[in-house]
Each structure stands twice: as C-alpha cells, then as structure tokens.
KEGUTOR-209638 format. One line per field, with one value per atom (N, C-alpha, C): x, y, z; residue in three letters; chain; atom name; residue number from 0. Coordinates in nm, 2 decimals. Atoms other than C-alpha are relative to their C-alpha. Layout:
BEGIN
x: [X/...] $
y: [Y/...] $
z: [Z/...] $
type: [ala/...] $
mol: [A/...] $
atom: [CA/...] $
seq: [NUM/...] $
END
This chain:
BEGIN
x: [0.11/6.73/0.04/-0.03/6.70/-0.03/0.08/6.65/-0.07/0.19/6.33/-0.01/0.03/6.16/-0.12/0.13/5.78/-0.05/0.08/5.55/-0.15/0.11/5.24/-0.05/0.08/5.03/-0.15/0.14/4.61/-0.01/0.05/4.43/-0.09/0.13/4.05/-0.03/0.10/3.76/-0.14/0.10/3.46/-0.11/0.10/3.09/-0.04/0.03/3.01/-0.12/0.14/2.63/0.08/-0.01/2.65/0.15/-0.14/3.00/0.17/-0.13/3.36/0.12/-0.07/3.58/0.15/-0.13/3.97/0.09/-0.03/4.17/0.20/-0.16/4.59/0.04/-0.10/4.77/0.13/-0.14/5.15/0.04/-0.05/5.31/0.09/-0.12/5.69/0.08/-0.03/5.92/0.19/-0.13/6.27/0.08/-0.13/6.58/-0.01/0.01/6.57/0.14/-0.18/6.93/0.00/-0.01/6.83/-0.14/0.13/6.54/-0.12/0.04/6.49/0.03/0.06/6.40/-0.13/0.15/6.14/-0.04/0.02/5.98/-0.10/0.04/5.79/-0.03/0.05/5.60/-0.01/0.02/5.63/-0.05/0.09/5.36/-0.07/0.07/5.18/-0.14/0.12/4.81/0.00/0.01/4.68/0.03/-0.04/4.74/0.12/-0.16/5.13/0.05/-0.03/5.15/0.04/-0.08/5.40/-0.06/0.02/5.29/0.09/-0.06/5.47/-0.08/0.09/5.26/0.10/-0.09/5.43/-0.01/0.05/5.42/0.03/-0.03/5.41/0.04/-0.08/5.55/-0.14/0.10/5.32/0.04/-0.04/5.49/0.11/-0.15/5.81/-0.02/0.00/5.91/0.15/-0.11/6.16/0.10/-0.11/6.51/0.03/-0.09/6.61/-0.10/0.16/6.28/-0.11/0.15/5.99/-0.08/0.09/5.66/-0.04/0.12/5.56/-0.08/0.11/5.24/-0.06/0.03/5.11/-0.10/0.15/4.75/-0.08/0.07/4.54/-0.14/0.15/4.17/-0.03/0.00/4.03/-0.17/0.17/3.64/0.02/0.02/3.53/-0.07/0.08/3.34/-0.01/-0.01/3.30/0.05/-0.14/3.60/0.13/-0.12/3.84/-0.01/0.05/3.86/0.12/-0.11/4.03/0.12/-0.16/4.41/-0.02/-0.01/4.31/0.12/-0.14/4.65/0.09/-0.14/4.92/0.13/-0.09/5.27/0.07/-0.07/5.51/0.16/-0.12/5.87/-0.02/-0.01/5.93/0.15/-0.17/6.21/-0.03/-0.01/6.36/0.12/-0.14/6.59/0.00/-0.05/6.80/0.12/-0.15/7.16/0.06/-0.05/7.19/-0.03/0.04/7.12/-0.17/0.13/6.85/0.00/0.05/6.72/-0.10/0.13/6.49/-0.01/0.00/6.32/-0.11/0.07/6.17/0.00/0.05/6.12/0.16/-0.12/6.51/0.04/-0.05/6.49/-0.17/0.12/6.13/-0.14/0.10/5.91/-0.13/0.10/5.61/-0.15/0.11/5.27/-0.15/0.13/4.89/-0.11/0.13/4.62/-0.15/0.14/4.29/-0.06/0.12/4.06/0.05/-0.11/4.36/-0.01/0.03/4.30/0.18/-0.15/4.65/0.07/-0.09/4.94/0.17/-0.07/5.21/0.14/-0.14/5.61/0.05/-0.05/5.78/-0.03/-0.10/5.99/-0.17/0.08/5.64/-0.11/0.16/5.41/-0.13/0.14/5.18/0.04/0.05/5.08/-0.09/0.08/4.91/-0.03/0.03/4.73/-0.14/0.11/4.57/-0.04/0.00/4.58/0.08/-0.07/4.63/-0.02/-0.05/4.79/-0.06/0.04/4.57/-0.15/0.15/4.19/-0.03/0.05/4.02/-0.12/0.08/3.79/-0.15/0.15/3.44/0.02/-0.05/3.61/0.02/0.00/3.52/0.02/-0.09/3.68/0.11/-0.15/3.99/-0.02/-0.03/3.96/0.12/-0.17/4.20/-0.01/0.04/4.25/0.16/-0.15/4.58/-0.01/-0.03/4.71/0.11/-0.07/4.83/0.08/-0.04/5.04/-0.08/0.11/4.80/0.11/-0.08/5.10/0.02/-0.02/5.09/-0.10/0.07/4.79/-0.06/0.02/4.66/-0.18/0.05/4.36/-0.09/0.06/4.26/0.06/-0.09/4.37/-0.07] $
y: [-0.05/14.48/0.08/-0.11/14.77/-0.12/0.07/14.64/0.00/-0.05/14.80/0.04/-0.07/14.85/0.01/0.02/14.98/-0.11/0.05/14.72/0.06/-0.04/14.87/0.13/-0.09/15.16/-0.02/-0.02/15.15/0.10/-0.12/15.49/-0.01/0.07/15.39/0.11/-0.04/15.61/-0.06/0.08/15.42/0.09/-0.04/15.51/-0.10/0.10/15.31/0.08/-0.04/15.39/0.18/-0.17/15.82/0.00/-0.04/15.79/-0.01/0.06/15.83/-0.07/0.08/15.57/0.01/0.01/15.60/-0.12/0.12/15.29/0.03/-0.02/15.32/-0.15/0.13/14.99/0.07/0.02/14.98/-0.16/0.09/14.67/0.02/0.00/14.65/-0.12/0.06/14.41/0.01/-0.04/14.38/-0.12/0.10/14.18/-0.05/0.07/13.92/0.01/0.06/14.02/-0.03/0.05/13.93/-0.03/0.03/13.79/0.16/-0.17/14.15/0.11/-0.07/14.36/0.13/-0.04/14.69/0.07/-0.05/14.77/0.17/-0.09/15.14/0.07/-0.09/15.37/0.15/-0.15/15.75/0.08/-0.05/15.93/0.08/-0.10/16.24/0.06/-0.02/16.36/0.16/-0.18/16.73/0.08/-0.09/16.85/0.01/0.00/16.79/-0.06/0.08/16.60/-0.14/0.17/16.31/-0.09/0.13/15.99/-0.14/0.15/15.61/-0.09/0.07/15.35/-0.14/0.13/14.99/-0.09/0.13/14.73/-0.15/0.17/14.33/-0.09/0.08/14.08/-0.08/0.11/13.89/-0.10/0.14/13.64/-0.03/0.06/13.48/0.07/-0.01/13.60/-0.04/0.07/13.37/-0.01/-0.02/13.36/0.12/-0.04/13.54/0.16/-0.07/13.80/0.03/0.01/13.92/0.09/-0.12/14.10/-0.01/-0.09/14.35/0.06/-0.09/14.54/0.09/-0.14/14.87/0.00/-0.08/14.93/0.11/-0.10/15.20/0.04/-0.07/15.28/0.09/-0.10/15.60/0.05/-0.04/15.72/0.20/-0.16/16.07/0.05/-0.05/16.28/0.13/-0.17/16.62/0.08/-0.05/16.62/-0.03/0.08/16.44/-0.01/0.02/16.49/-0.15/0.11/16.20/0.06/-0.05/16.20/0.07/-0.05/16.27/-0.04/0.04/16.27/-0.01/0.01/16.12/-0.02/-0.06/16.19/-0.17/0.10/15.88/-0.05/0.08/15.68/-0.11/0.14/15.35/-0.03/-0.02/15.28/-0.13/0.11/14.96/0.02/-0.01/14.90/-0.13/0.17/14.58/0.04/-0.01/14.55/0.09/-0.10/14.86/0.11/-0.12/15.05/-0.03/-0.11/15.27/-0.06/0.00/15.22/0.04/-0.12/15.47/-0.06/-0.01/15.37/0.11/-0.23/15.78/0.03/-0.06/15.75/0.13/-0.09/15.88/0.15/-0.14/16.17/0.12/-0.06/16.28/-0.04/0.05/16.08/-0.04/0.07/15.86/0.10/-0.11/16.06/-0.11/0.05/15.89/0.12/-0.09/16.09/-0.09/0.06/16.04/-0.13/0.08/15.72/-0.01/0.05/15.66/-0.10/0.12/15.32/-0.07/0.08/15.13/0.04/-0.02/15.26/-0.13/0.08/15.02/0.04/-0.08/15.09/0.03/-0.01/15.16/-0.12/0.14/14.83/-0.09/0.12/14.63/0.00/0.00/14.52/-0.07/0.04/14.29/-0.09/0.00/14.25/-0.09/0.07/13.99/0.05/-0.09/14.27/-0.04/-0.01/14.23/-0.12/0.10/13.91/-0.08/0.02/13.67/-0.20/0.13/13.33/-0.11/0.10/13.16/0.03/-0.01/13.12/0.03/-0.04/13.25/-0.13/0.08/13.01/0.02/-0.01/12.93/0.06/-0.03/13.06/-0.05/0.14/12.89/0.07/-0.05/13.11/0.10/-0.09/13.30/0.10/-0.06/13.63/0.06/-0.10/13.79/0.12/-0.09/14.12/0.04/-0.02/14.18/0.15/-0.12/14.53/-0.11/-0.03/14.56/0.14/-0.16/14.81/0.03/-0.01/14.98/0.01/0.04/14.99/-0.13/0.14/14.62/-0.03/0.05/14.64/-0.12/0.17/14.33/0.01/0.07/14.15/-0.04/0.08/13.93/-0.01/0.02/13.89/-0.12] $
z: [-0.07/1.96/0.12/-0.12/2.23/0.13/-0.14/2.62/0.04/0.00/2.63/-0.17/0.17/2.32/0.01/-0.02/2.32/-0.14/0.08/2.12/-0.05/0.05/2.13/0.10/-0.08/2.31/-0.04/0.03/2.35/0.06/-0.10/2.44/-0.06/0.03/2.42/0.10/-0.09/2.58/-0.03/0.03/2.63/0.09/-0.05/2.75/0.13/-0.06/3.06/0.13/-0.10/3.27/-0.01/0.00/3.17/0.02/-0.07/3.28/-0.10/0.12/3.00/0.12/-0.10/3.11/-0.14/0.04/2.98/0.00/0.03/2.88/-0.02/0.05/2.87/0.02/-0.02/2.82/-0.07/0.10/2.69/0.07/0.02/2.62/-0.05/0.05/2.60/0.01/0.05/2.49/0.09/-0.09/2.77/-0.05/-0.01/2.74/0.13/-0.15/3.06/0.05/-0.04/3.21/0.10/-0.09/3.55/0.00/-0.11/3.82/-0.01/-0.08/3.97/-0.10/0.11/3.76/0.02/-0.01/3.78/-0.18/0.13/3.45/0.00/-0.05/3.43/-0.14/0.10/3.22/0.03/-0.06/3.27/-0.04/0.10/3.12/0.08/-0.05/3.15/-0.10/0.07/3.06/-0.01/0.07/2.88/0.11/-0.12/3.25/0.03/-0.01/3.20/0.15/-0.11/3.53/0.00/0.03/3.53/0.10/0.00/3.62/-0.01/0.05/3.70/0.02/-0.01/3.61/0.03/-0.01/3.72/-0.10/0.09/3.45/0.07/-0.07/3.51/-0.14/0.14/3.30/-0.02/0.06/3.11/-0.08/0.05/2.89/-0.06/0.09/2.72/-0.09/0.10/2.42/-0.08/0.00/2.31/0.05/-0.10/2.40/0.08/-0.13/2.72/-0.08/0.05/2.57/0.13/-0.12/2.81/-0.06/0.05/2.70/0.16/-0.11/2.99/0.00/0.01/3.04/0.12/-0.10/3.19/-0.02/0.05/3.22/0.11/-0.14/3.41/-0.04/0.07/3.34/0.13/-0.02/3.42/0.00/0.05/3.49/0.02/-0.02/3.44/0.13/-0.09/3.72/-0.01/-0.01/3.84/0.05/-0.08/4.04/-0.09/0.12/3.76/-0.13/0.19/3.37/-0.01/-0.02/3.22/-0.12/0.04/3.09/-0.13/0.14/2.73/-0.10/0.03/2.54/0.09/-0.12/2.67/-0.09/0.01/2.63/0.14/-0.09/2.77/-0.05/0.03/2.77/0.15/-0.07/2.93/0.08/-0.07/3.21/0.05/-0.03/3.29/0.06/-0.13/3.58/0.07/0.00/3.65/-0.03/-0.03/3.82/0.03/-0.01/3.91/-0.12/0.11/3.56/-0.01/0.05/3.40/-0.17/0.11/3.07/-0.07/0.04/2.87/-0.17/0.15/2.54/-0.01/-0.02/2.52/-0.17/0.15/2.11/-0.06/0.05/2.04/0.08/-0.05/2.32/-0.04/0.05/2.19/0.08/-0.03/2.37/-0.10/0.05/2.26/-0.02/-0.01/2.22/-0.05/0.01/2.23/-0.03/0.04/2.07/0.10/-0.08/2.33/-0.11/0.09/2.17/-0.10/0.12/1.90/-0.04/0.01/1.96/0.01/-0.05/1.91/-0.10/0.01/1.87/-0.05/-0.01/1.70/-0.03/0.04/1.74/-0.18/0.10/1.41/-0.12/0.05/1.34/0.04/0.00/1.46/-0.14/0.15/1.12/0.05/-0.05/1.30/0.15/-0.17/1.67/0.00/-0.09/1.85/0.12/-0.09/2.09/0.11/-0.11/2.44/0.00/0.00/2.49/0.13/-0.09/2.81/-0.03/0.00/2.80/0.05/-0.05/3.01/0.04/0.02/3.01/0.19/-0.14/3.34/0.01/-0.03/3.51/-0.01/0.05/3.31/-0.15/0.13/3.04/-0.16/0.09/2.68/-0.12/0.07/2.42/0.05/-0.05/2.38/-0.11/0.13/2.21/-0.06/0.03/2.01/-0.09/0.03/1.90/-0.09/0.07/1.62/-0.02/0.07/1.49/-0.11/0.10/1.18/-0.09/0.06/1.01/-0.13/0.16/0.71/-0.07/0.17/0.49/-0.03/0.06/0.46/-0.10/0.05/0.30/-0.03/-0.03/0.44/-0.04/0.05/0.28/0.12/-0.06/0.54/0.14/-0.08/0.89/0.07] $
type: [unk/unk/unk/unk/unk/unk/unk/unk/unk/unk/unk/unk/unk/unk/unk/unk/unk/unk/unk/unk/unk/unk/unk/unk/unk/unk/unk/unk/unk/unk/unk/unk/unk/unk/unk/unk/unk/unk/unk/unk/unk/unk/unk/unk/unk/unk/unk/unk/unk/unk/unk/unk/unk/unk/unk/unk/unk/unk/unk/unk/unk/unk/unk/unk/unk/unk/unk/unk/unk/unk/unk/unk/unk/unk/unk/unk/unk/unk/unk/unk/unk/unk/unk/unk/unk/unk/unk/unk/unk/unk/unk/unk/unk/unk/unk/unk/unk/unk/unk/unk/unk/unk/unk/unk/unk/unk/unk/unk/unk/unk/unk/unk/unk/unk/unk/unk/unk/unk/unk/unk/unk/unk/unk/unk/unk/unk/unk/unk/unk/unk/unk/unk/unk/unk/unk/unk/unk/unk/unk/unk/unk/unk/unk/unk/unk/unk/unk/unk/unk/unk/unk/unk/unk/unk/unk/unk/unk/unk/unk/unk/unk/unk/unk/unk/unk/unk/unk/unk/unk/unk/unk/unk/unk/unk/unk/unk/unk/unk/unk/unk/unk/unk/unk/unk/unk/unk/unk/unk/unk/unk/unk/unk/unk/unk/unk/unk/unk/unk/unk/unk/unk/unk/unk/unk/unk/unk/unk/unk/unk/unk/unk/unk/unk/unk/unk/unk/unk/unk/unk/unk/unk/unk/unk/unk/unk/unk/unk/unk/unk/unk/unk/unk/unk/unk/unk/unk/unk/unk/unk/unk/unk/unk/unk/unk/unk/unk/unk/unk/unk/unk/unk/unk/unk/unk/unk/unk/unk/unk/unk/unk/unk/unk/unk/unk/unk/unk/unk/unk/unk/unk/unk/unk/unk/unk/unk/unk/unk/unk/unk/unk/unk/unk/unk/unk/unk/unk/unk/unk/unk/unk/unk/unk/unk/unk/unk/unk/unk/unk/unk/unk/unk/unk/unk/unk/unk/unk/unk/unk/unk/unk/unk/unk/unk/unk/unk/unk/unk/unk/unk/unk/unk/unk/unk/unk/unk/unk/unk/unk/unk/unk/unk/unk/unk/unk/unk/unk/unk/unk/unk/unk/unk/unk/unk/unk/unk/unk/unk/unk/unk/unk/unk/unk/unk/unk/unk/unk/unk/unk/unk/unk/unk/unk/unk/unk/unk/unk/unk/unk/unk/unk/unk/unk/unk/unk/unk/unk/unk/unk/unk/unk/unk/unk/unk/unk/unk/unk/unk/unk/unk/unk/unk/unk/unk/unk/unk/unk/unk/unk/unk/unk/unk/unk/unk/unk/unk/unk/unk/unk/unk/unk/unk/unk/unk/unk/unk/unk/unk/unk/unk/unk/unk/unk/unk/unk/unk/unk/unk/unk/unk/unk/unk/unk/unk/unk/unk/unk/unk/unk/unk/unk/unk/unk/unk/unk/unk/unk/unk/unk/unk/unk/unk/unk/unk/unk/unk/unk/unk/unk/unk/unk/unk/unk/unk/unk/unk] $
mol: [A/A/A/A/A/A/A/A/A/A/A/A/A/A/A/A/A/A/A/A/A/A/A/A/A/A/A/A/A/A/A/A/A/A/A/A/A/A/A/A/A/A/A/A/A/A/A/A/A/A/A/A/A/A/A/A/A/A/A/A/A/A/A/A/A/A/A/A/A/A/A/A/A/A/A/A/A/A/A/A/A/A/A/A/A/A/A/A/A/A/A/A/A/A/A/A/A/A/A/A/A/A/A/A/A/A/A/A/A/A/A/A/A/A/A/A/A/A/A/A/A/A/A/A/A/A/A/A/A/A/A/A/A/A/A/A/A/A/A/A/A/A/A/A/A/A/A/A/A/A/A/A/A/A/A/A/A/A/A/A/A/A/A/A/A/A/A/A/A/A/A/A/A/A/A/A/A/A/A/A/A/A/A/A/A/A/A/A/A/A/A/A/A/A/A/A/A/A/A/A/A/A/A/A/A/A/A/A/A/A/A/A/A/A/A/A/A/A/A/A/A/A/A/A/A/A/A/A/A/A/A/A/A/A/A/A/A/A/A/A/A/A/A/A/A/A/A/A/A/A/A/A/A/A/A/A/A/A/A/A/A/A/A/A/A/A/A/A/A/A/A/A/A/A/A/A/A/A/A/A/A/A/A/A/A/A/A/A/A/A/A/A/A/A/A/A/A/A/A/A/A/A/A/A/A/A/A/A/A/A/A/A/A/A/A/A/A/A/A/A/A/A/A/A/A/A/A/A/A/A/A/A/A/A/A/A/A/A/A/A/A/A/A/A/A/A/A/A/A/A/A/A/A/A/A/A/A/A/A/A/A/A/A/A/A/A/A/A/A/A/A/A/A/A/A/A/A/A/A/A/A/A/A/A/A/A/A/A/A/A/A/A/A/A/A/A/A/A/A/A/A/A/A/A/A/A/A/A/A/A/A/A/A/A/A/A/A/A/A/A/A/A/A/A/A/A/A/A/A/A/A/A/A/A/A/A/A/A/A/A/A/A/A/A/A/A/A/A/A/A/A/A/A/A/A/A/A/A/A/A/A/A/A/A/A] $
atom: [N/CA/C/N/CA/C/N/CA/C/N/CA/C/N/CA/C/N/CA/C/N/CA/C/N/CA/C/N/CA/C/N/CA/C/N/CA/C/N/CA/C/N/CA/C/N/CA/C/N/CA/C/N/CA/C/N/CA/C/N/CA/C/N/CA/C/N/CA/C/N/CA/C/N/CA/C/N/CA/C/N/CA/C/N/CA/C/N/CA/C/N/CA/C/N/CA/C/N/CA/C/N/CA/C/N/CA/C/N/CA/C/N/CA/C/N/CA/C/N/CA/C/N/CA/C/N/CA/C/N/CA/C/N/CA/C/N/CA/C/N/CA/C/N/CA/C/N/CA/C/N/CA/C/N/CA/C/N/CA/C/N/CA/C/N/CA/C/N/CA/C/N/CA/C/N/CA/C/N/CA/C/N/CA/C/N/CA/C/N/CA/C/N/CA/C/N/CA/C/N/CA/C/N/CA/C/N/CA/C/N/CA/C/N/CA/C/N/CA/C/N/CA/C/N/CA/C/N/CA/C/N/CA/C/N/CA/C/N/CA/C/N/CA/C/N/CA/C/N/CA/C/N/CA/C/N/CA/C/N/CA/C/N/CA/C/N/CA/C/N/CA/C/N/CA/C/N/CA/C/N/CA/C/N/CA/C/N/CA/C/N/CA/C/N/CA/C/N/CA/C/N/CA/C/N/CA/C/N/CA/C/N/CA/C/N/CA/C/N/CA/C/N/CA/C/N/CA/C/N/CA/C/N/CA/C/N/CA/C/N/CA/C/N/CA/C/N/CA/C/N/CA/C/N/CA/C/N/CA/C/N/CA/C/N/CA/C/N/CA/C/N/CA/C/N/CA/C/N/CA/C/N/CA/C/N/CA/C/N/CA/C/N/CA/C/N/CA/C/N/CA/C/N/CA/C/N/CA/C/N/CA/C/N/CA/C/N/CA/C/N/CA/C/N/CA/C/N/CA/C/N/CA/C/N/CA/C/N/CA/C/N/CA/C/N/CA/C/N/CA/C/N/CA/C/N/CA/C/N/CA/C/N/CA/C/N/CA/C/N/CA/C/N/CA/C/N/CA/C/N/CA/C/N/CA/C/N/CA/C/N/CA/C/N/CA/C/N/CA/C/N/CA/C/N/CA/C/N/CA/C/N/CA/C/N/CA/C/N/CA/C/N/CA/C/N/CA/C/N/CA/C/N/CA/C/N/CA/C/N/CA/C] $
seq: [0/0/0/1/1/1/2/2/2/3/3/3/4/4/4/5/5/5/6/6/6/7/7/7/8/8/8/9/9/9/10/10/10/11/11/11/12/12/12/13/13/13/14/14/14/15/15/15/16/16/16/17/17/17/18/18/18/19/19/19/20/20/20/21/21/21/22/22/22/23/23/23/24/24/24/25/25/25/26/26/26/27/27/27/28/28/28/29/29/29/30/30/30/31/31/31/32/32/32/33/33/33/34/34/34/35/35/35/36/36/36/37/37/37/38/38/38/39/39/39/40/40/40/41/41/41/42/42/42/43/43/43/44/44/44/45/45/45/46/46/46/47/47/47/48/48/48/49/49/49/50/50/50/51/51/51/52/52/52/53/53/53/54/54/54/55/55/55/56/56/56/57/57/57/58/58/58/59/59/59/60/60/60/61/61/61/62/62/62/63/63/63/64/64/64/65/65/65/66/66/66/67/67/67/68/68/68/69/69/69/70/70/70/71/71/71/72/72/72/73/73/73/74/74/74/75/75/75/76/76/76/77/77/77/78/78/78/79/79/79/80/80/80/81/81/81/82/82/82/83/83/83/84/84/84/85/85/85/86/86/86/87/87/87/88/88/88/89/89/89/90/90/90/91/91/91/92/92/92/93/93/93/94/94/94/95/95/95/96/96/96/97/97/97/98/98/98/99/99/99/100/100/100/101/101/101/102/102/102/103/103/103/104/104/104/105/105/105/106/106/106/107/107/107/108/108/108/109/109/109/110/110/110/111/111/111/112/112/112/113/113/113/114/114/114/115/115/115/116/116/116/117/117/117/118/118/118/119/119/119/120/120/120/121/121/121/122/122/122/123/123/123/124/124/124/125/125/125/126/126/126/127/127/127/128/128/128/129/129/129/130/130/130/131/131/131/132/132/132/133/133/133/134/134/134/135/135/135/136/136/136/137/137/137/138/138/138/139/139/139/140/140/140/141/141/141/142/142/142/143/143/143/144/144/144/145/145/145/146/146/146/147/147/147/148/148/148/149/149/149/150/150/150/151/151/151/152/152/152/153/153/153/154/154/154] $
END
C-alpha cells in the first residue's frame, strides 16, 4: 500500500432556496507513522486557481491505517460561480517528509455533479459515513459505491 492513497472523491451540485450549492469531499486512506501529522488536498477549480483544503482524520482502518477527509461546500452568487471541475492531488506530511498521491504525476480530475469518484484498486466503498450517531439521532445512514464492473445485483 502507498502512504496516502485516495479512496474516494464526491463532486455533487445541489439546488438549495434559488441558490446552486457545490459539494467536494475526498477521503484518503494514510499509513499512521507518527502522532503529528498534516494531511491536505490541493486542488484547483475551471478558474485554474490552486487551493489547500485541510483534511481531518476520521477513523481506524486497521493496523497502523487512518481514513482522512476533506470537505468544502460551495454556494453560488453574483459575486462567485462555483468550482465546477476540479483537478486535485493529496499531500501528507509527517517527520519531516512530503508525500504526493497526484494519480502517477497526472493528477486526479472530478467532472462537476460526477457524483463519486472511486480510486482504481477500490471495488466497494462504504461512503460518507460518521462513526458516531449525533445527539437525537435514531438511524444511521449509509451510502456505498460500487465499482459498475462488478456488476452487482444487490447491495
């Protein structure tokens, strides 16, 4: 396994009161080699202006494993269009080094309202999902990807 590896990307545009609202998550998948640690997304929208978004860790993933997550939502106006496509790689830094998972030197690429994006090597995702119920909270949803060449039946 790489020491960053993307797992997934969402780029969602939604309608909310007249107004388009833009949706970016990534979720990536780090090697725990230390405490201290910053995880990072570097991505840029159809305006070609780079962007670092911070990610936070969100949960184990087995041994010495961490799933981290980036999210940023986005409203339209008549001062601000939103990102549209986006164009990204992921940087993780711990101990002193740099680590780029940048899709082989190519970078990653999100078509606007694509919906989810899943890495190569992943067949099925357990997507957007938080470990612990919020208070008043009486289900838990869940939302998977699947790869369509599994041609899955039932999920």
């Amino acid at each position: 396994m790489k020491i960053v590896q993307l797992l997934q990307a969402t780029n969602t545009i939604s309608r909310h009161k007249h107004q388009f609202q833009q949706d970016l998550v990534f979720v990536m998948l780090i090697e725990n080699v230390a405490y201290h640690k910053l995880v990072e997304v570097h991505w840029a929208g159809e305006d070609g202006v780079w962007h670092t978004l911070r990610a936070e860790y969100h949960s184990s993933s087995g041994t010495n494993r961490e799933v981290w997550r980036a999210q940023a939502t986005f409203n339209s106006s008549d001062d601000a269009s939103l990102p549209g496509d986006v164009e990204f790689a992921l940087r993780y830094c711990v101990l002193g080094k740099e680590y780029w998972d940048n899709n082989k030197s190519s970078n990653y690429f999100s078509n606007a309202d694509s919906g989810v994006l899943l890495e190569q090597s992943v067949r099925l995702l357990h997507v957007d999902f938080n470990p612990i119920l919020q208070e008043g909270q009486r289900h838990c949803p869940i939302m998977v990807a699947v790869r369509h060449s599994l041609q899955p039946k039932s999920v």
